[in-house]
C-alpha positions in Angstrom: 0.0 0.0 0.0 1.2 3.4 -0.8 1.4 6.1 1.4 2.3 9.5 1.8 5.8 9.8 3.6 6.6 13.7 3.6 4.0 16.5 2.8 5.0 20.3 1.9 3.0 23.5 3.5 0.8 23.6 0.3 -0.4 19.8 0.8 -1.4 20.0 4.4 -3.1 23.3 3.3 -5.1 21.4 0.8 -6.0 18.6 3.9 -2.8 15.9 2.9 -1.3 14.4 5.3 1.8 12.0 6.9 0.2 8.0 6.5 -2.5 9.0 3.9 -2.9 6.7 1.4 -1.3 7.6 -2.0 -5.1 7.1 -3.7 -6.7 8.9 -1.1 -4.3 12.0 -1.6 -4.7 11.6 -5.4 -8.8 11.6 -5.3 -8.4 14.7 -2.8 -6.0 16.8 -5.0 -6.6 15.0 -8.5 -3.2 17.6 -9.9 -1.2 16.0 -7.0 2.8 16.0 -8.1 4.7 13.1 -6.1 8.0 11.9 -6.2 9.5 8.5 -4.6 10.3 8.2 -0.7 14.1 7.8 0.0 14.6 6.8 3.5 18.0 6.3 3.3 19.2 9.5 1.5 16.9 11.4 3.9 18.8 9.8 7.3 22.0 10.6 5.4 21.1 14.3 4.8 20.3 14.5 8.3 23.4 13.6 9.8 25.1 15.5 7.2 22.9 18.8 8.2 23.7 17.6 12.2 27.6 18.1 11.4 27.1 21.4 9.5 25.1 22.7 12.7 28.7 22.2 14.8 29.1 26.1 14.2 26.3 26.8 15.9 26.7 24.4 18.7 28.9 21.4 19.9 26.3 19.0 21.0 23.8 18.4 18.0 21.4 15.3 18.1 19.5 13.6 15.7 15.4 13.4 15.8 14.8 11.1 12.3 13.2 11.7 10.2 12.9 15.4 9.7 14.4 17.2 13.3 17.4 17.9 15.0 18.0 19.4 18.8 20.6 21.7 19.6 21.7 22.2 22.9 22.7 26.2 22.8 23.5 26.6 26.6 25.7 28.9 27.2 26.6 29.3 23.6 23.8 31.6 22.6 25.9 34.4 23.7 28.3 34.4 21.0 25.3 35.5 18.9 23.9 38.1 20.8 20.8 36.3 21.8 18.7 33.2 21.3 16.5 35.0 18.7 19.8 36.2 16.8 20.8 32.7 17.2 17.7 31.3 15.7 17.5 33.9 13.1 21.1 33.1 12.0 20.2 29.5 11.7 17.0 29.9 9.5 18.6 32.7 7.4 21.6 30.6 6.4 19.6 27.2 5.6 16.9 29.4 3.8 19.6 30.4 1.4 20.3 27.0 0.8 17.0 26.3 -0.3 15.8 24.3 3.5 12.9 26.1 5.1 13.2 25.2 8.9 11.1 26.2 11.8 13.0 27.2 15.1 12.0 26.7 18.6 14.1 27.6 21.5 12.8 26.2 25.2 14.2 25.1 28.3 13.8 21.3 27.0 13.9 19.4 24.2 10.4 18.1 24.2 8.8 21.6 24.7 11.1 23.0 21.5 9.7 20.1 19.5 6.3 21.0 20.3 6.8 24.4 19.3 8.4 23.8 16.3 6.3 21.7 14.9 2.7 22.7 16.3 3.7 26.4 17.1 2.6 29.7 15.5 5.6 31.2 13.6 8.7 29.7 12.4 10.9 31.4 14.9 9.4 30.7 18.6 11.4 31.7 21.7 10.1 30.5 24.8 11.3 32.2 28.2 13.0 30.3 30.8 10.0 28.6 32.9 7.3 29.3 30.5 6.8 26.0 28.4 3.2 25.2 29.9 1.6 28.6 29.3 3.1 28.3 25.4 2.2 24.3 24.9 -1.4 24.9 26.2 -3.2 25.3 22.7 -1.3 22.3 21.3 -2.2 19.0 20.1 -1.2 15.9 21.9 0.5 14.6 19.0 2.8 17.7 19.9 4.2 15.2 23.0 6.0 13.0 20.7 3.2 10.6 21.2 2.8 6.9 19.5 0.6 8.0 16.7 -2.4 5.7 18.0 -2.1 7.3 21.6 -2.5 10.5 20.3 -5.6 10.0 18.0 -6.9 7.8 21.3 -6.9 10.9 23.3 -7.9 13.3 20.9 -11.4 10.9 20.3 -11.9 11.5 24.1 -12.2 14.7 23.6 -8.8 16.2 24.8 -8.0 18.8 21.8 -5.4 20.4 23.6 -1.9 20.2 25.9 -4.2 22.4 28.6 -6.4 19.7 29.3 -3.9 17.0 29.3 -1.9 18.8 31.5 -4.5 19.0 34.3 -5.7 15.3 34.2 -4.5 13.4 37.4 -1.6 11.4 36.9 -2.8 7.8 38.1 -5.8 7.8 35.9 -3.9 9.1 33.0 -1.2 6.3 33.2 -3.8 3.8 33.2 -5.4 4.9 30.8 -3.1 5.8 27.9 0.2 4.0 29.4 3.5 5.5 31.3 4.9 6.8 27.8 2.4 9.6 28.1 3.5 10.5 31.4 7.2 10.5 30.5 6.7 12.8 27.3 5.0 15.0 29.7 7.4 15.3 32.0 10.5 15.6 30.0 7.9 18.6 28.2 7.9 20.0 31.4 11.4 19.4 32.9 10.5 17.1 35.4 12.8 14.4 34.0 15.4 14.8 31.7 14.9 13.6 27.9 17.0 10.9 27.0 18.7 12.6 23.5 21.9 10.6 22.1 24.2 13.7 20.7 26.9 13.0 18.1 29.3 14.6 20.4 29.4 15.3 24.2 27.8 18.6 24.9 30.1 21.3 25.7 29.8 24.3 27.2 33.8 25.1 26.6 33.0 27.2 22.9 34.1 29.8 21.1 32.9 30.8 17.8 34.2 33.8 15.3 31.7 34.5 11.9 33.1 36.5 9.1 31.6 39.1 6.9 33.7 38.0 4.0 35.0 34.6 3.7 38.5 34.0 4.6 41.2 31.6 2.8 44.5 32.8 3.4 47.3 31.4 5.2 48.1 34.7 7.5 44.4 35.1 8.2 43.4 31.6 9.2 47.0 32.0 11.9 45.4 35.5 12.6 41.8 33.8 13.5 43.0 30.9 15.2 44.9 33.2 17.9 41.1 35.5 17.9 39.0 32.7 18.6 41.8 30.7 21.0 41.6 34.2 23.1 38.1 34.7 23.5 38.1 31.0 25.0 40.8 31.3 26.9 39.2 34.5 28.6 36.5 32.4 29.6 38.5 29.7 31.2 40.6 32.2 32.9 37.8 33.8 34.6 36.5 30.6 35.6 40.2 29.1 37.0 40.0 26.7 34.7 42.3 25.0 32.0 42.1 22.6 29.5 44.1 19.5 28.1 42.4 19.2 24.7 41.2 21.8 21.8 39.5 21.2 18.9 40.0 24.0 16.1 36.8 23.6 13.0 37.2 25.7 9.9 33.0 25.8 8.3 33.8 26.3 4.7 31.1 28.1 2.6 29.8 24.7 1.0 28.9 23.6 4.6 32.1 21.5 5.3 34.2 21.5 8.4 37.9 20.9 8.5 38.5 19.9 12.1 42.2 20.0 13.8 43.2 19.5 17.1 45.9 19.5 19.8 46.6 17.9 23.3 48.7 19.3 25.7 50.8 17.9 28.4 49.7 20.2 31.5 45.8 22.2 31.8 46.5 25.3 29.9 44.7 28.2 29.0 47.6 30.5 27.4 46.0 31.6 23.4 49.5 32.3 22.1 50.8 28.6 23.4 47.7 27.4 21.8 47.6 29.5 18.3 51.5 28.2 18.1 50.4 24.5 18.6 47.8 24.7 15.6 50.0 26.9 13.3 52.2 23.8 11.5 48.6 22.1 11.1 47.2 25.3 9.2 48.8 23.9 6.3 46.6 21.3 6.0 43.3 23.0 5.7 41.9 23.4 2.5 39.6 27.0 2.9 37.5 26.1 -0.8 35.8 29.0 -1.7 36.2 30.4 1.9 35.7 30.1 5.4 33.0 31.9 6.8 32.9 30.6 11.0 35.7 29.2 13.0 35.0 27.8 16.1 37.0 26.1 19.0 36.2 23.6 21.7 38.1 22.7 24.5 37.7 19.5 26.3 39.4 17.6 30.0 38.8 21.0 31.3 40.2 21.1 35.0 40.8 23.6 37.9 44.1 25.3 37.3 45.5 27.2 39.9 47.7 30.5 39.5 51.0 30.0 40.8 53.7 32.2 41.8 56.9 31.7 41.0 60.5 32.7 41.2 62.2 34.5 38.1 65.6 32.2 38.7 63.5 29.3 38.3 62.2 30.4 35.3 65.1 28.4 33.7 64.9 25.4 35.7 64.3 22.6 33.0 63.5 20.2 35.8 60.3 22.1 36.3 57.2 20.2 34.5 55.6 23.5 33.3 58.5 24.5 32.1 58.7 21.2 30.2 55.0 21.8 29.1 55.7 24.0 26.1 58.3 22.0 24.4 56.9 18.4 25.2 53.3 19.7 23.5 55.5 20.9 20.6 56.8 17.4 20.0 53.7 15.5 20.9 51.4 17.3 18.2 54.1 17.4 15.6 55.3 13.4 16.4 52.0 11.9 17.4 51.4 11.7 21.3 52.0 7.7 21.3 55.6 8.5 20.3 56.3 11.1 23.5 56.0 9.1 26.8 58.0 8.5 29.4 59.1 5.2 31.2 57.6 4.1 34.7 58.5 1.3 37.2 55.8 -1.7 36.9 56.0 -4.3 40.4 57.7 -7.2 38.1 61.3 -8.8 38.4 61.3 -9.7 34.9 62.6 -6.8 32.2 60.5 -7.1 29.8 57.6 -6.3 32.3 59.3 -3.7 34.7 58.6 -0.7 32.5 55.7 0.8 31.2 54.8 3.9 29.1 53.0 6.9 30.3 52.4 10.3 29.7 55.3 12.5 30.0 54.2 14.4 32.9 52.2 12.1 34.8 52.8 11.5 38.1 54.6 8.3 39.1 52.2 5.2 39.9 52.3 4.9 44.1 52.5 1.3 44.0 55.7 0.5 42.0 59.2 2.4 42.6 62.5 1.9 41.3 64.3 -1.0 42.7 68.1 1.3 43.2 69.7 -2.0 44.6 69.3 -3.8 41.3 70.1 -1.7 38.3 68.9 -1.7 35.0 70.6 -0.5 31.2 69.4 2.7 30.2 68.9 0.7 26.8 66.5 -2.4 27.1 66.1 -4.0 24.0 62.5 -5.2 22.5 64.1 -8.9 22.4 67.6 -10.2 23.6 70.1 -10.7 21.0 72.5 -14.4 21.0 76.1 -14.1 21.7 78.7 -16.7 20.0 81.7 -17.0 21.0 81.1 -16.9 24.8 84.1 -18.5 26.8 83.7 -18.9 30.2 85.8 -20.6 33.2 83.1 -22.5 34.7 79.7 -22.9 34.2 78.4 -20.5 36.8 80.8 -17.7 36.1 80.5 -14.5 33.7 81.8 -14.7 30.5 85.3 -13.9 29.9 84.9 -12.7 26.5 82.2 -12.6 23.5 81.2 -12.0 20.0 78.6 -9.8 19.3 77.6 -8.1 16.1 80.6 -9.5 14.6 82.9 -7.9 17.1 84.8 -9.5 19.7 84.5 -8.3 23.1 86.9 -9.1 26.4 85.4 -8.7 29.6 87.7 -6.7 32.0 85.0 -6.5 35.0 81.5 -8.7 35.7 78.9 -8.4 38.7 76.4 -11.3 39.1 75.3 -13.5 38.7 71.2 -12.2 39.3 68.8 -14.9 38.9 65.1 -14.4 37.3 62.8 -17.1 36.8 59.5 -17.6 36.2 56.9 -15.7 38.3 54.9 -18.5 39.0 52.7 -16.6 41.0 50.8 -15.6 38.0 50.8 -18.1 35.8 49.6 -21.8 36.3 52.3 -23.8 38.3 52.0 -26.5 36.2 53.9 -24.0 33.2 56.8 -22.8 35.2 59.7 -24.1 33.3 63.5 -24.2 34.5 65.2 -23.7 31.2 63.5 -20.2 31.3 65.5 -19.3 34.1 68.0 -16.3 33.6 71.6 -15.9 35.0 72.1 -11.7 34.4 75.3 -10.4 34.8 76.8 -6.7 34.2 80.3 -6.5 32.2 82.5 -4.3 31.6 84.9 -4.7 27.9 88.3 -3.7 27.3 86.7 -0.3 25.8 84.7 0.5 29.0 81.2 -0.5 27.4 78.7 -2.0 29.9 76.3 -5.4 28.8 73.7 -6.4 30.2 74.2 -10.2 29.5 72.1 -13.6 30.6 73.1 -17.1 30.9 69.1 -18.6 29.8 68.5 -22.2 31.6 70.3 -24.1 33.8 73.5 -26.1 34.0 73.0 -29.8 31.9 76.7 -31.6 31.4 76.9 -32.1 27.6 74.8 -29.2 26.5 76.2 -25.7 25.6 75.2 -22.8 27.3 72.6 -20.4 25.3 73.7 -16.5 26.3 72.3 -13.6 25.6 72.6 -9.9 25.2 70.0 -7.9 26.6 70.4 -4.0 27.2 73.5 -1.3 27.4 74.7 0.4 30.4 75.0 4.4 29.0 
């Protein structure tokens, strides 16, 4: 059966409507023009319209098949206003050939209502005001199952008014709890339960041009504008953040997003502008840029602090580190700047771990200083030949390694490591994994970390192995 999926402002004018059937419609308005339903390229048009509406705020959400909910707290500012907010929406789509209607409220469900059952296209409600401006609405304006709305509307409830004032007991057994929650999340009694493509965030800044930009000096120039007005804001809250997100909206409604992560809460907008300048390169303005806007995210306290000016050139300070370990994390990739910590294991290989470069050491785990480690560990131990020694529990006297014979002038050991069977099944723990370490010494004064892997067996050679550098 064929049905009507979408109707324009001149069809429900001439009595169409959503679920008619396609004869029906046809025998109504006999001059009817349709044209096939495409789900698909309509869901994919939404989300596509849902990323363009970054510019106006961070946390967008999709309402398939035809609506989308923006959360503009504390972002309406940057536009002067809700209404200039809404205005600057509708004027901008309009000029892409999308008619929209606009409804700002405290909560999503009494914004839907509005905008779809409302009088106007552009309806601002103020704050605490929903019921008084959803009383003349239909029940279909709650978001209702389409039968529970018709249901209620045959019992004579017209309008929100007279829904609202029913008691709440009959009016759950009689139309189900759904109707109760649509009411309340109208009326901010609960919250609505709205799945945004992002998190929202209230950490954003947003510059609009009169002329669209695409040059190099201007997009530095903008990127240093937009990082100060946020960094105002975060100052005069005492806050800082680790993460910012920096979106160039290009006039053909695409965004090129860059962003940075710093070592240490920050909230400096020429440290930041310098972090995004080398990415600048990258962003390809089309036929111009006309909003740039900037989010920051892991947004924690930060705490002026007072310092000497001799320490000013103390490297061992970490936020005097800061600086030059963001440089070399957003330029290298931050997997490729960390910093090694002690992990409560005997064995090398599971001693160490990676961590950010200015985290603070794990409580649990310290440096063991009466057992020394090579600065260099290698990934996997590397076979000697060549390996003389007196007896079979003493260092090496002398070996071969990467085709270059080394005598051993001085040794400490031997160190034993095994197995830790404590976390592995007892039944596995194996005595030819057991590890004789010693630290040499050559002729040159180079320092080996070398093992002796397995124990003593008469008649078998002795496996020995290389396995980090001292300096």
């Amino acid at each position: 059966m064929r049905q009507l999926h979408a109707v324009n402002t001149p069809g429900r004018l001439a009595g169409l409507f959503v679920g008619q059937k396609a004869t029906d419609a046809m025998a109504l308005v006999p001059e009817l023009v349709t044209a096939e339903a495409e789900p698909e390229a309509d869901a994919q048009a939404l989300t596509e319209l849902a990323d363009w509406c970054v510019r106006f705020s961070p946390a967008v959400a999709l309402d398939p098949p035809d609506s989308l909910f923006l959360d503009v707290t504390g972002v309406a500012h940057l536009w002067g206003g809700e209404a200039a907010l809404a205005g600057d929406l509708r004027a901008r789509l309009g000029a892409n050939g999308l008619p929209v209607r606009v409804a700002v409220a405290d909560t999503p469900g009494a914004a839907w209502a509005l905008a779809h059952q409302g009088e106007g296209c552009e309806i601002i409600v103020p704050p605490g005001e929903q019921i008084a401006w959803m009383a003349r609405l239909r029940p279909s304006a709650l978001r209702l199952e389409p039968q529970a709305a018709a249901q209620i509307e045959r019992l004579g409830l017209k309008m929100l008014a007279q829904l609202f004032a029913l008691p709440r007991a009959p009016l759950a057994r009689r139309f189900g709890a759904d109707a109760l929650t649509r009411i309340d999340e109208a009326l901010g009694r609960s919250k609505a339960a709205l799945t945004f493509r992002r998190p929202p965030n209230p950490w954003f800044a947003r510059l609009a041009f009169a002329e669209p930009i695409s040059q190099l000096e201007d997009l530095q120039r903008v990127s240093h504008d937009v990082a100060a007005r946020l960094c105002a804001r975060l100052d005069q809250e005492g806050q800082g953040a680790r993460r910012f997100e920096l979106a160039f909206h290009r006039l053909d409604g695409k965004a090129h997003a860059l962003n940075i992560g710093l070592a240490l809460a920050a909230r400096d907008p020429a440290r930041i502008a310098r972090l995004f300048a080398p990415k600048l390169e990258t962003v390809d303005p089309g036929f111009g840029i006309e909003v740039v806007t900037l989010a920051a995210s892991a947004v924690e306290p930060t705490a002026g602090r007072q310092i000497r000016l001799d320490s000013l050139l103390d490297a061992g300070r970490e936020d005097a580190l800061a600086p030059l370990i963001d440089r070399l994390a957003n330029r290298l990739g931050e997997e490729r700047v960390w910093k090694t910590v002690p992990v409560e294991s005997h064995v090398p290989e599971r001693s160490t771990a990676h961590a950010p470069p200015l985290s603070p050491p794990p409580p649990a785990a310290r440096w063991d200083l009466g057992t020394p480690r090579p600065l260099r560990l290698f990934r996997k131990p590397e076979p000697l030949e060549g390996v003389i020694s007196l007896i079979p529990d003493d260092p090496p006297r002398q070996f071969e390694w990467r085709r270059r014979l080394h005598r051993i002038r001085r040794a400490e050991g031997p160190e034993r490591i095994g197995d830790e069977w404590w976390r592995i099944d007892i039944e596995d723990v194996r005595t030819d994994r057991v590890r004789d370490y010693y630290r040499v010494e050559d002729q040159d004064g180079a320092r080996f970390w070398v093992f002796r892997e397995g124990l003593y067996a008469p008649g078998e050679p002795a496996r020995w192995f290389l396995h980090g550098l001292f300096g």
